[in-house]
C-alpha positions in Angstrom: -20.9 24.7 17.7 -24.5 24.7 15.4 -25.0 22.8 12.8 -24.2 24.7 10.1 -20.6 25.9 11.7 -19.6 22.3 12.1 -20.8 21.8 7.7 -18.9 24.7 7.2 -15.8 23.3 8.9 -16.8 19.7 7.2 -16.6 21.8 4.1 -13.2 23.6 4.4 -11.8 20.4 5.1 -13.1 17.9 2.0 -12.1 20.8 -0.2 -8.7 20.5 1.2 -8.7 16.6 1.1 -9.9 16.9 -2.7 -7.3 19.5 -3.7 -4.3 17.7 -2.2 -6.0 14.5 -3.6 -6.4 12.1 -0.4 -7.6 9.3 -0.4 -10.3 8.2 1.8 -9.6 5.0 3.7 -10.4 3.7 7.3 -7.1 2.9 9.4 -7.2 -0.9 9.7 -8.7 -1.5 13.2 -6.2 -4.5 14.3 -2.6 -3.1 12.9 -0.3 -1.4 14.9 0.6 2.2 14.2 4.0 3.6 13.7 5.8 6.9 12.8 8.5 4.7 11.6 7.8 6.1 8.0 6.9 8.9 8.9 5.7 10.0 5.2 3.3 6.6 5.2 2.3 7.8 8.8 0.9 11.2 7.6 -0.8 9.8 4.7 -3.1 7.4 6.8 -4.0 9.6 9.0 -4.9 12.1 6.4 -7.0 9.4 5.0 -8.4 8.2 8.1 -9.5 12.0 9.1 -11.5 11.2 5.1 -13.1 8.6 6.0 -14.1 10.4 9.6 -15.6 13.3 7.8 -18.7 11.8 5.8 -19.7 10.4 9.6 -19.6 13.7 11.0 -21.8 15.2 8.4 -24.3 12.9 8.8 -23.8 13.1 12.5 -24.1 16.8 12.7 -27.8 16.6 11.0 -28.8 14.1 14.1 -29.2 16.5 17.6 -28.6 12.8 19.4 -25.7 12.7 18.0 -23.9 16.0 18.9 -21.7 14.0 21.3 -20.3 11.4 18.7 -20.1 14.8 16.2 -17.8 16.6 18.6 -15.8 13.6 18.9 -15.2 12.7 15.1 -14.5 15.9 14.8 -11.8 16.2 17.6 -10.4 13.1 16.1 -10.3 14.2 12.5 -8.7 18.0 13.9 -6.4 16.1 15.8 -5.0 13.7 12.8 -5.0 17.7 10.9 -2.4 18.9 13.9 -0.2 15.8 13.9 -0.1 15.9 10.1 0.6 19.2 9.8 -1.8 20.4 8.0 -2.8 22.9 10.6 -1.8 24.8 13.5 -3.5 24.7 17.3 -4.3 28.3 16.5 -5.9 27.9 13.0 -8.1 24.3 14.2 -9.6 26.5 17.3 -10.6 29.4 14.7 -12.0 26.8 12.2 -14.7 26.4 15.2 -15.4 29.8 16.2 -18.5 31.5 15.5 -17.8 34.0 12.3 
């Protein structure tokens, strides 16, 4: 993906994050996660994809940093799936060229 596909994508997703008003928190690096509650769950991933998203926009602006890019952003579509947000289908056409 360039540069500016990967913003746009940045872009469709903060506008969603704002709109359904997520917060944006980091997942606590030494807790164990657990769909027990499976409302809490979806709610900190949806605010750990947040806090993922400023990193790859600064990321994407860095070309030695394409690798870390693609994997933030793998990360933060991959919390989108699991949460529901998105289908398989929609996540692969958020990447592809317009």
């Amino acid at each position: 993906m360039t540069t500016e596909k990967i913003l746009e994508v940045v872009t469709l997703y903060r506008k969603r994050f704002e709109t359904e008003k997520v917060h944006k928190e980091r997942m606590d690096l030494f807790s164990h996660f657990s769909f027990s509650n499976q409302e809490v769950a979806k709610r900190k991933m949806l605010e750990h994809a947040y806090y993922l998203l400023d990193g790859v926009e600064e990321f994407a602006r860095n070309p030695d940093k394409i690798g870390k890019t693609n994997r933030h952003l793998g990360s933060i579509q991959t919390l989108l799936l699991i949460s529901g947000w998105y289908t398989l289908d929609e996540l692969m056409n958020h990447n592809r060229p317009d």
